[in-house]
C-alpha positions as CSV (number, residue, x, y, z in Angstrom):
1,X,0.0,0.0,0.0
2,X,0.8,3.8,-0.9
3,X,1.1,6.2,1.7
4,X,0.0,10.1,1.9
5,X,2.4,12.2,3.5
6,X,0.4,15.0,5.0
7,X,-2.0,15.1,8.3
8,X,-4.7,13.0,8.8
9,X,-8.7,14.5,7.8
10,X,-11.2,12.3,9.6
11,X,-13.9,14.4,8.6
12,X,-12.9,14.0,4.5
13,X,-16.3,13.9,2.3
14,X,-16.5,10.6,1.3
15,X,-18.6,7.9,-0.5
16,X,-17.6,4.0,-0.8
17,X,-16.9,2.8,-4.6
18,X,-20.0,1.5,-5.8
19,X,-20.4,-1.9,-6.4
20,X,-19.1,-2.7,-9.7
21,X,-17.4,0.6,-10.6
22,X,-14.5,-0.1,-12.8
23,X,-13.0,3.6,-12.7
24,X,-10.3,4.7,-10.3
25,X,-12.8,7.5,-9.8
26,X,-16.4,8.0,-8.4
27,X,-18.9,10.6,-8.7
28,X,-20.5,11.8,-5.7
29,X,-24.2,10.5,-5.8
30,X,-25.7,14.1,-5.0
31,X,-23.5,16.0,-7.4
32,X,-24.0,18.6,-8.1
33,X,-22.7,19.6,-4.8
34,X,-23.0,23.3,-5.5
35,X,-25.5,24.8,-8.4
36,X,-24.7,27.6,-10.9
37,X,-27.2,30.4,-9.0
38,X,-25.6,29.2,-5.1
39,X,-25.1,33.2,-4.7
40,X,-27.8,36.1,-5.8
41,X,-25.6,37.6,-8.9
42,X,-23.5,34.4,-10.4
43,X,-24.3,32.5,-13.4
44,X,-22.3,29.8,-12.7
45,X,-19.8,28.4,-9.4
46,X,-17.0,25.9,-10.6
47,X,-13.3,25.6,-11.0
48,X,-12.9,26.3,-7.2
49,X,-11.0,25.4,-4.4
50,X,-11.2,23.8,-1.1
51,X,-9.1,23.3,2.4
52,X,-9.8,22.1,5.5
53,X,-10.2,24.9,8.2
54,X,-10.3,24.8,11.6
55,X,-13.2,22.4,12.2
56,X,-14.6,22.5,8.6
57,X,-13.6,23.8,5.6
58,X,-12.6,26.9,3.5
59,X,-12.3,27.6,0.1
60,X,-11.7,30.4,-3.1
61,X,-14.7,29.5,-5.6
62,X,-14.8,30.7,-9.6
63,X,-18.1,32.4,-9.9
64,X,-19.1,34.1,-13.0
65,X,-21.8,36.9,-12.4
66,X,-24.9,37.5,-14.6
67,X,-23.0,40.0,-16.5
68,X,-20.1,37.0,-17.1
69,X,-17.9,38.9,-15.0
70,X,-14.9,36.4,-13.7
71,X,-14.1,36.7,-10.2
72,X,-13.2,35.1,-7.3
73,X,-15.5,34.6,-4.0
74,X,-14.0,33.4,-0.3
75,X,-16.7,30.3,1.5
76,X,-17.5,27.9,4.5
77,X,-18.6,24.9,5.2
78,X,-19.3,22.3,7.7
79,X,-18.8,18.9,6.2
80,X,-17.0,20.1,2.6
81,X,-20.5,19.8,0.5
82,X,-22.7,21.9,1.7
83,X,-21.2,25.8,1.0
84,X,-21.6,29.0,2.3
85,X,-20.5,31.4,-0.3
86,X,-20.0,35.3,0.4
87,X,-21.8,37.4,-2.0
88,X,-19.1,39.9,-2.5
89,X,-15.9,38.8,-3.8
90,X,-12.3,38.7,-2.4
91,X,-10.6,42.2,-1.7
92,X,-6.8,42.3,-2.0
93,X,-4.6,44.4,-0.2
94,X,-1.5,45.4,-1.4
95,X,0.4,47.1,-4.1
96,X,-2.0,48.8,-6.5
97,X,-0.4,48.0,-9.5
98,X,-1.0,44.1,-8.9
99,X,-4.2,44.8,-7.2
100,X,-6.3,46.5,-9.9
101,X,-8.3,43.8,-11.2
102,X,-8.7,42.9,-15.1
103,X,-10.6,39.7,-13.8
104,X,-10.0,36.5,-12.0
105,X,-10.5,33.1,-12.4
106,X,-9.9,29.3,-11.6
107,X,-8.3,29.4,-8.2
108,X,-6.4,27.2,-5.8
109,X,-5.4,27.6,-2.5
110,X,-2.1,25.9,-0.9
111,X,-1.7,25.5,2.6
112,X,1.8,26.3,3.5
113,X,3.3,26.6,7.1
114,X,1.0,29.2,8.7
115,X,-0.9,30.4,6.1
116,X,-2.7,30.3,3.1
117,X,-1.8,31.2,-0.2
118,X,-4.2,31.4,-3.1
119,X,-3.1,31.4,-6.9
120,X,-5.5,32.6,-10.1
121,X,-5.7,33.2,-13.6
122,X,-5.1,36.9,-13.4
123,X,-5.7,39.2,-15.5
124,X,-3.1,41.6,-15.9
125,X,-2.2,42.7,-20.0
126,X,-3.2,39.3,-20.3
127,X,-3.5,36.5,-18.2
128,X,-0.5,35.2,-15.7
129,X,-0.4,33.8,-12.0
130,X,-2.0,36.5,-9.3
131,X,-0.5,35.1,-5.9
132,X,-2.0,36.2,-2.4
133,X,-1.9,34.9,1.2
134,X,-4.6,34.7,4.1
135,X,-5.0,33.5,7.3
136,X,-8.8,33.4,8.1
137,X,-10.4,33.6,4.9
138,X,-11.4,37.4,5.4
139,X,-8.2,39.5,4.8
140,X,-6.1,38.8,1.6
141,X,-2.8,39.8,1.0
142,X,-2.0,40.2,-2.4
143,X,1.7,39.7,-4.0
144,X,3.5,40.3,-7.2
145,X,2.0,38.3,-10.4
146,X,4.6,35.3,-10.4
147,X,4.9,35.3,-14.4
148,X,4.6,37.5,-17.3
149,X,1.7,37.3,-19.7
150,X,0.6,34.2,-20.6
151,X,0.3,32.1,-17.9
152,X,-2.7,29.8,-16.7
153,X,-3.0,27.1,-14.1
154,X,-0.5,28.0,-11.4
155,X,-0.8,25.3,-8.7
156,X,2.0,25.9,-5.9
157,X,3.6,22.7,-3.8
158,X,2.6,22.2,-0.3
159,X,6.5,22.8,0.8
160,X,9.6,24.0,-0.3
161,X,11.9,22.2,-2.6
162,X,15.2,22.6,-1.5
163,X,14.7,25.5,0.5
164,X,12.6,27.1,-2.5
165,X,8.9,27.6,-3.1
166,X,7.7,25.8,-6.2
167,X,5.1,26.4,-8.6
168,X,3.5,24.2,-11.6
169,X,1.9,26.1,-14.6
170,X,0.8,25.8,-18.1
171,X,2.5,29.0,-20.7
172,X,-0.3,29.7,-22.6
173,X,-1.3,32.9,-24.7
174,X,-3.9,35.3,-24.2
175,X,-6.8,33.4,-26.1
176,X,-8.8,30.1,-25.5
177,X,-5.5,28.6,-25.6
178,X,-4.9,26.1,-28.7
179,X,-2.0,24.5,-27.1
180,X,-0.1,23.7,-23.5
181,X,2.7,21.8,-21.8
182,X,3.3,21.7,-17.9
183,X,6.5,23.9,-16.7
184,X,8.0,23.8,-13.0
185,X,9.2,26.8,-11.9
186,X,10.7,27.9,-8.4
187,X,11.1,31.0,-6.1
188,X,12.8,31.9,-2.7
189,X,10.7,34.6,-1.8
190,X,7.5,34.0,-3.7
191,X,8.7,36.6,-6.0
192,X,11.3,36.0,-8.0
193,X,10.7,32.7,-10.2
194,X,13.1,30.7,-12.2
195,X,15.0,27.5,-12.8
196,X,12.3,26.9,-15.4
197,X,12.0,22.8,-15.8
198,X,9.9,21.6,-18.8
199,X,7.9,19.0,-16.6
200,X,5.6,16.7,-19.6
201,X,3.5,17.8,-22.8
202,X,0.4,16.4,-25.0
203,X,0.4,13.4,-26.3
204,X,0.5,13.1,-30.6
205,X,-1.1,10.2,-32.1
206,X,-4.0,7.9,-30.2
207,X,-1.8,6.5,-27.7
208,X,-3.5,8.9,-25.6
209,X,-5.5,11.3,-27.6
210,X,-7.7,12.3,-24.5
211,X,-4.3,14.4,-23.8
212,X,-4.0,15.4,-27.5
213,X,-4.3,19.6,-27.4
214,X,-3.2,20.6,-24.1
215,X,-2.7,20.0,-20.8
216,X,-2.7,21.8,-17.4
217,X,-1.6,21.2,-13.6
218,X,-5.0,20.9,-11.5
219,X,-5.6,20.7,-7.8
220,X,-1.8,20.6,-5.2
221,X,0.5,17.9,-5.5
222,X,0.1,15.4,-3.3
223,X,2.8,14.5,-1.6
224,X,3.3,10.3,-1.1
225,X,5.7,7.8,-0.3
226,X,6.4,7.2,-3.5
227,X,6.6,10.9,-5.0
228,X,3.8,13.9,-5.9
229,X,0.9,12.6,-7.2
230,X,-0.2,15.1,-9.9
231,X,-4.1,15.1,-10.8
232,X,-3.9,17.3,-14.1
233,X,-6.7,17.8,-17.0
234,X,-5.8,17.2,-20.4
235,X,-7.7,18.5,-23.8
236,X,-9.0,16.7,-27.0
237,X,-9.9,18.8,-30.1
238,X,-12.6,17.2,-31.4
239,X,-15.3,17.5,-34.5
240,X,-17.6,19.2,-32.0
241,X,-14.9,21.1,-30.0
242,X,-12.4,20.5,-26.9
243,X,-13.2,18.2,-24.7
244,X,-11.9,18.1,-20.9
245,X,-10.9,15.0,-19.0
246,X,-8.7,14.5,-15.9
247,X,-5.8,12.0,-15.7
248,X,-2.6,11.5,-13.4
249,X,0.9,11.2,-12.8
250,X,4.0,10.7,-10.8
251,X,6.8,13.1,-10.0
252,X,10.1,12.7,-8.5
253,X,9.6,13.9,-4.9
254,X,13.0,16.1,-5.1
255,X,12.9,16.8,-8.5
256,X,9.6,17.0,-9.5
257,X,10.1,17.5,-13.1
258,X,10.8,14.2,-13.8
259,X,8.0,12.2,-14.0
260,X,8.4,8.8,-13.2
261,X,4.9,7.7,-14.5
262,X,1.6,8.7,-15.9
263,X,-2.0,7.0,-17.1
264,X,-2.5,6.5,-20.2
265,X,-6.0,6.6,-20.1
266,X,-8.2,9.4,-18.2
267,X,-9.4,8.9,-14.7
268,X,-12.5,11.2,-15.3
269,X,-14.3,12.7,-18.2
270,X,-17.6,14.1,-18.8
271,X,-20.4,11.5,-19.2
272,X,-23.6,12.6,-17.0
273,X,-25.4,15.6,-18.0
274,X,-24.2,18.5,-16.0
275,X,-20.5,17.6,-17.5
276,X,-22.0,17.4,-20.9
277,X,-24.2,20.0,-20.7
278,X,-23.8,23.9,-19.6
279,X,-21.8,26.9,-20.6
280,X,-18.9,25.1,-22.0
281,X,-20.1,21.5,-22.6
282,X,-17.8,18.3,-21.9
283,X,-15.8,19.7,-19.0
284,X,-14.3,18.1,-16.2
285,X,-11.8,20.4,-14.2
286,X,-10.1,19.5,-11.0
287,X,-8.5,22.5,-9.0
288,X,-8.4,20.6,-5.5
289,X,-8.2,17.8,-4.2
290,X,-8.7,16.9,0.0
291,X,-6.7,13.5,1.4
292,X,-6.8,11.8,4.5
293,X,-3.5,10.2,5.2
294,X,-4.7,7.8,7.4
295,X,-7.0,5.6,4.9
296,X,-5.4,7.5,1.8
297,X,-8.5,8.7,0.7
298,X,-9.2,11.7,-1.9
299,X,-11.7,14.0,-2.4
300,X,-11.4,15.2,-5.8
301,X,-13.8,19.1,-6.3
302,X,-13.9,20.0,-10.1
303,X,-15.8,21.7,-12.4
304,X,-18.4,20.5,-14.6
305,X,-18.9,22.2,-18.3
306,X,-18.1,25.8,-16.8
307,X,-21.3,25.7,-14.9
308,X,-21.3,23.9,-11.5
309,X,-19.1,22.3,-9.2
310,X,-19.0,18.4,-8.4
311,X,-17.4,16.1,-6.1
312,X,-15.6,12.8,-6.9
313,X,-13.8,10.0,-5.2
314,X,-10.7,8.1,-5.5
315,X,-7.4,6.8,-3.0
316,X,-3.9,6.7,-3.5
317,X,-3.9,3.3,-4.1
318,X,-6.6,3.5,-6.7
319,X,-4.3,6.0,-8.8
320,X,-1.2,4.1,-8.4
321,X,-2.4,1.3,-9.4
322,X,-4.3,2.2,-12.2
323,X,-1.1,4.3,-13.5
324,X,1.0,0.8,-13.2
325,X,-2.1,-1.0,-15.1
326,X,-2.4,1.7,-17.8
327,X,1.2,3.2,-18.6
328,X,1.7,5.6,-20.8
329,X,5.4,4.3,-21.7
């Protein structure tokens, strides 16, 4: 068995694996776990991110308003499903010049000694990585963009690598972006990034085609016994557009840009309607991921066709395994 390095999380949503499920992964039965209209002005909640929080849970949700405005909104909950959602979104402190907003989307917040820190798709000349810290979810403490235009899907490590701060993220350009490869990067002040490490690409051909177009860091490493387990989405192009699934990998715990394996096939793609169906059909986004290192479970919070959030299910084993059963050599 595979171990999680990390603190146990007794109170981690879970379902069992239903009976006869093939998948590494499983849908929450109630999903939807939060709608498109959860607060007065959005037209849609998804591509969001959770942590656990003192007894419960906090998190940075994507919520488009009716105007298809993209911002950012703080929220609470209880048990991890049921959300509380402020009706405002986040204010940043800090510098103006990195504080006047463009807009700001697909979030993910990192947990790293005492506080946490919170990277976006921000909009700035185009889009790059907006970084900011917080300690209660209230007051946020905005930093200096970590790239220059075009950047999307920063995801930060839970700890330094050798004494640095590391960051994954996918170049892109400042359209729906045709293309995309996975790039480590690293910092020692959260400011300064470099050491630039080409960390994997798409995959030509149909030895993989679900990862055909592009492909993009999702929810925080997770850290194992056996190196970081990278969720990720990767991109088709297809007759009737892109299509979004989610599949994983292993990288070298201290050098995470080597991967030491990966699936061939997806763990997650859009099949039931609110995937299929919404403002950008056949979606399926992870930007978090919860783990209990006790059982190794994992609570996998994506969004569904850029119109609500679900909820899925998996373990470390599950992954592992189904990397070693379906290599991508």
């Amino acid at each position: 068995m595979s171990t999680i390095i990390g603190d146990k999380l007794p109170n981690i949503p879970w379902q069992e694996k239903p009976e006869g499920t093939h998948a590494p992964v499983w849908r929450y039965s109630q999903n939807p776990i939060i709608e498109r209209h959860a607060i007065p002005n959005s037209n849609s909640v998804f591509n969001s991110a959770v942590v656990p929080f003192g007894d419960g849970f906090a998190g940075v949700f994507r919520c488009d308003s009716r105007s298809v405005s993209m911002d950012i909104f703080a929220g609470f909950s209880d048990d991890g499903i049921n959300w509380n959602i402020n009706h405002e979104p986040i204010t940043f402190e800090g510098d103006e010049y990195v504080t006047k907003r463009e807009y700001r989307y697909d979030p993910r917040v990192c947990k790293i000694d005492d506080r946490y820190y919170i990277t976006w798709c921000n909009g700035y000349h185009g889009p790059t990585i907006g970084i900011a810290y917080t300690f209660d979810f209230k007051t946020f403490h905005q930093l200096e963009n970590a790239f220059l235009p075009y950047n999307r899907n920063g995801v930060l490590f839970p700890r330094k690598i050798g004494e640095r701060y590391a960051m994954l993220s996918r170049p892109s350009d400042t359209g729906h972006t045709p293309f995309g490869d996975i790039f480590y990067s690293e910092s020692p002040d959260l400011t300064f990034w470099g050491k630039h490490r080409y960390v994997m690409g798409t995959i030509g051909g149909d030895e993989s085609a679900w990862q055909s177009k592009k492909i993009g860091p999702g929810p925080i490493p997770i850290e194992t016994d056996e190196g970081w387990l990278l969720i990720y989405h990767g991109v088709i192009n297809t007759c009737n557009g892109f299509v979004y699934r989610i599949g994983c990998a292993l990288l070298d715990l201290d050098q995470p840009w080597k991967v030491k394996a990966r699936s061939r096939n997806y763990i997650l793609g859009p099949e039931t309607l609110y995937e299929c169906v919404g403002d950008v059909p056949n979606v399926t986004f992870p930007c978090a991921a919860l783990t209990d290192s006790e059982t190794g479970r994992i609570a996998i919070y994506y969004g569904c066709a850029d119109t609500v959030t679900g909820l899925a299910f998996t373990t470390v084993d599950e992954l592992l395994k189904y990397m070693k059963e379906y290599p991508l050599e």
